[in-house]
C-alpha positions in Angstrom: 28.2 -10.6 -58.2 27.3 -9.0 -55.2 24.1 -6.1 -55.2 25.4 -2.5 -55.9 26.3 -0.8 -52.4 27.4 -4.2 -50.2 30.6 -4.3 -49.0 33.9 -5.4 -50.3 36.2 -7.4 -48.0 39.2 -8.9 -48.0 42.0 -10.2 -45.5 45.2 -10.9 -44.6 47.2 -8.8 -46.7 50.5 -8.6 -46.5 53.0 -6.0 -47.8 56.3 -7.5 -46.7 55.5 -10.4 -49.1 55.5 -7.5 -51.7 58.1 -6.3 -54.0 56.5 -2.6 -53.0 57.0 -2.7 -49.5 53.8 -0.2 -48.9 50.6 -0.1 -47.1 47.1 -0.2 -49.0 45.7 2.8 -49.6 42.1 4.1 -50.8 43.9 5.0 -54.0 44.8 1.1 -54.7 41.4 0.2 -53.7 39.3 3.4 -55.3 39.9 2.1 -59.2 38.6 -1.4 -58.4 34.6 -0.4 -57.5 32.6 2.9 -57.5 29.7 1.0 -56.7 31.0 -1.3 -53.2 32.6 0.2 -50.2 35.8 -1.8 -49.7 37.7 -2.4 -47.0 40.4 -4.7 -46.2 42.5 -6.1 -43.3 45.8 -6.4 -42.5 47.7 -10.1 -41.4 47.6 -8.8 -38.1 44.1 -7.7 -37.8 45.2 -4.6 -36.3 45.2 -2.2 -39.7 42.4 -1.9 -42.4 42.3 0.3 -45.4 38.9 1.7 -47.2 38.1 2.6 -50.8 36.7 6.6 -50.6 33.0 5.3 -50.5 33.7 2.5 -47.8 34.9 5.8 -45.5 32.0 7.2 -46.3 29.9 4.5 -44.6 32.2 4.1 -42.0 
């Protein structure tokens, strides 16, 4: 478990594996933690999306 208020992250997402063609949003990543900012990155590195409390941070 990681302390209440570190960040989240994740990479190498990619959404033309998907079967929902779509970015990441904060609403995707909002209903997994209240508690961690999140942010993740894109295959390319050049596109990250936040949860509402990792833009907060930010």
């Amino acid at each position: 478990r990681y302390p209440k208020g570190e960040w989240i992250l994740g990479y190498n997402w990619d959404e033309s594996t998907w079967t929902e063609k779509r970015f990441i949003t904060s609403k995707d990543l909002d209903p997994i933690s209240k508690d961690h900012p999140i942010m993740v990155t894109r295959v390319c590195g050049h596109l990250v999306s936040v949860n509402s409390l990792g833009l907060k941070k930010l």
